[in-house]
C-alpha positions as a Markdown table, in Angstrom:
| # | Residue | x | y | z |
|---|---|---|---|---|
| 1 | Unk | -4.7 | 27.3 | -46.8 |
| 2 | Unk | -6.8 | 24.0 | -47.7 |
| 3 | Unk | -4.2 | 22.7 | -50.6 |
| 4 | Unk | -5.3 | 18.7 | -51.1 |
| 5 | Unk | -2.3 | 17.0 | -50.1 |
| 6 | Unk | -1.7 | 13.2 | -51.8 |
| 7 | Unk | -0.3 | 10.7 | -49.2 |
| 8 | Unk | 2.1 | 8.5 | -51.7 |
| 9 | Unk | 4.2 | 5.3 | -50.1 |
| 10 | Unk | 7.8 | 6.3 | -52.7 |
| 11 | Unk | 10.0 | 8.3 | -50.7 |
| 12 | Unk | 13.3 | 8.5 | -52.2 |
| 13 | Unk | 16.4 | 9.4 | -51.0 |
| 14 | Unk | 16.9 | 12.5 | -52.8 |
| 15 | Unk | 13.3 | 13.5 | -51.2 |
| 16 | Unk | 14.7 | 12.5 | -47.7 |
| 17 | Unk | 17.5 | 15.1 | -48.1 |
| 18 | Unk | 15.9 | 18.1 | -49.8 |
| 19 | Unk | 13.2 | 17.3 | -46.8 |
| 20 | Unk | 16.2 | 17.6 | -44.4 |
| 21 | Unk | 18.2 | 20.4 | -46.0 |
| 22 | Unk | 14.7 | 22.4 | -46.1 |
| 23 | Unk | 14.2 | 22.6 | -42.5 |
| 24 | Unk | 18.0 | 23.1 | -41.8 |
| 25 | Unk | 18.6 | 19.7 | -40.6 |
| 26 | Unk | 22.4 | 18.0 | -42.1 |
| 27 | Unk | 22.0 | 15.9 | -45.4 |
| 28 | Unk | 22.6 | 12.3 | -44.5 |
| 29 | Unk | 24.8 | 9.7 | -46.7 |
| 30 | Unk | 22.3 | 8.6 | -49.4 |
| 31 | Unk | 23.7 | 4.7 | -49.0 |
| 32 | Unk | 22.3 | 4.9 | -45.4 |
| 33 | Unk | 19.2 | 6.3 | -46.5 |
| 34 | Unk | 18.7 | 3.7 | -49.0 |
| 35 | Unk | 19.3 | 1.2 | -46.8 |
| 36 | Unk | 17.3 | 2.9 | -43.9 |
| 37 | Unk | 14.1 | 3.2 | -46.2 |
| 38 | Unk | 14.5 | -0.1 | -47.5 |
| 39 | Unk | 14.2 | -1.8 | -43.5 |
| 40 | Unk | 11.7 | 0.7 | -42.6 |
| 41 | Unk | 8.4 | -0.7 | -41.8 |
| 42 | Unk | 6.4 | 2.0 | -43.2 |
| 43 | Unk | 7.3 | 4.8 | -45.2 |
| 44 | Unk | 5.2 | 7.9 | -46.3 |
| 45 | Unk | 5.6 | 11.1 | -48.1 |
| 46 | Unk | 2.8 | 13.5 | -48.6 |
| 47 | Unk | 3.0 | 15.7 | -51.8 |
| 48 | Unk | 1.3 | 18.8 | -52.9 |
| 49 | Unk | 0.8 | 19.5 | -56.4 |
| 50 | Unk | 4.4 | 18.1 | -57.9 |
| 51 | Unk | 6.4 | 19.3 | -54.6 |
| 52 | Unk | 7.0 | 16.8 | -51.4 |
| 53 | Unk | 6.0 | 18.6 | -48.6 |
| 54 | Unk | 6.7 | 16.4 | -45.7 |
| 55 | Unk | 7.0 | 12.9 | -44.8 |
| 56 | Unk | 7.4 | 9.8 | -42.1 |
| 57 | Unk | 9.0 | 7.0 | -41.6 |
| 58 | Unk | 8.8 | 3.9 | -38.7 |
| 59 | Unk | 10.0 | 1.0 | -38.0 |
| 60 | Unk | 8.4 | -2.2 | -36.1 |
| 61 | Unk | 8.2 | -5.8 | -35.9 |
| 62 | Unk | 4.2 | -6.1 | -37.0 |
| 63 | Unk | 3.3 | -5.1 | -33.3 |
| 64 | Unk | 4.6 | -2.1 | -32.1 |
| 65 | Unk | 6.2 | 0.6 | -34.0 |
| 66 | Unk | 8.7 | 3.3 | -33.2 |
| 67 | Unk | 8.0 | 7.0 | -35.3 |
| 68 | Unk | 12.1 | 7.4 | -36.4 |
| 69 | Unk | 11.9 | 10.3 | -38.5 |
| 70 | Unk | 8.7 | 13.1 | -39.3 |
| 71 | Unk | 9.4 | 16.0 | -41.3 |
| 72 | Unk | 7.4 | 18.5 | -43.2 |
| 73 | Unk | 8.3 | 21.4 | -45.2 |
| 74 | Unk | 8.9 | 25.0 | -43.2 |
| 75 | Unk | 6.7 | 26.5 | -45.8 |
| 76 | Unk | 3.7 | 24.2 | -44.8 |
| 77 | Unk | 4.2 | 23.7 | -41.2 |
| 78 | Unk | 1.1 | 25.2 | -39.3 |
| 79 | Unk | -0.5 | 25.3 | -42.3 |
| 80 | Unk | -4.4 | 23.0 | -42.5 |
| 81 | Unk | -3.7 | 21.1 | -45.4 |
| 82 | Unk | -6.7 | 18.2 | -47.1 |
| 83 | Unk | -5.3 | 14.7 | -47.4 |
| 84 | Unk | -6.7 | 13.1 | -50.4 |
């Protein structure tokens, strides 16, 4: 599979969840995802087409950074996808 994946900086909190609920992980409140996206340091999602297929998130002080949360789709993992 070589599907051009687009590397956007938006996550949303209704992303986070799907993202969560789609690999059989527990929803989380959306006021602590808000909040936890807000303080993140950096904040990625990776799209296909119109449909989120995975996305990071980290948190740091400009220096070092700590990888809190990585989760891609169960339909895409193992999969070789082209970032654009």
């Amino acid at each position: 599979m070589n599907d051009e994946v687009i590397i956007k900086n938006d996550l949303n909190v209704e992303e986070y969840n799907y993202l969560r609920e789609e690999v059989n992980w527990n929803k989380k409140n959306p006021d602590f995802i808000k909040m936890a996206i807000e303080n993140s340091t950096i904040v990625k999602k990776a799209m296909l087409k119109d449909t989120i297929v995975g996305m990071a998130r980290a948190i740091g002080d400009g220096k070092d950074y700590l990888l809190v949360d990585v989760v891609v789709s169960t339909k895409y993992q193992k999969k070789v996808l082209e970032k654009n």
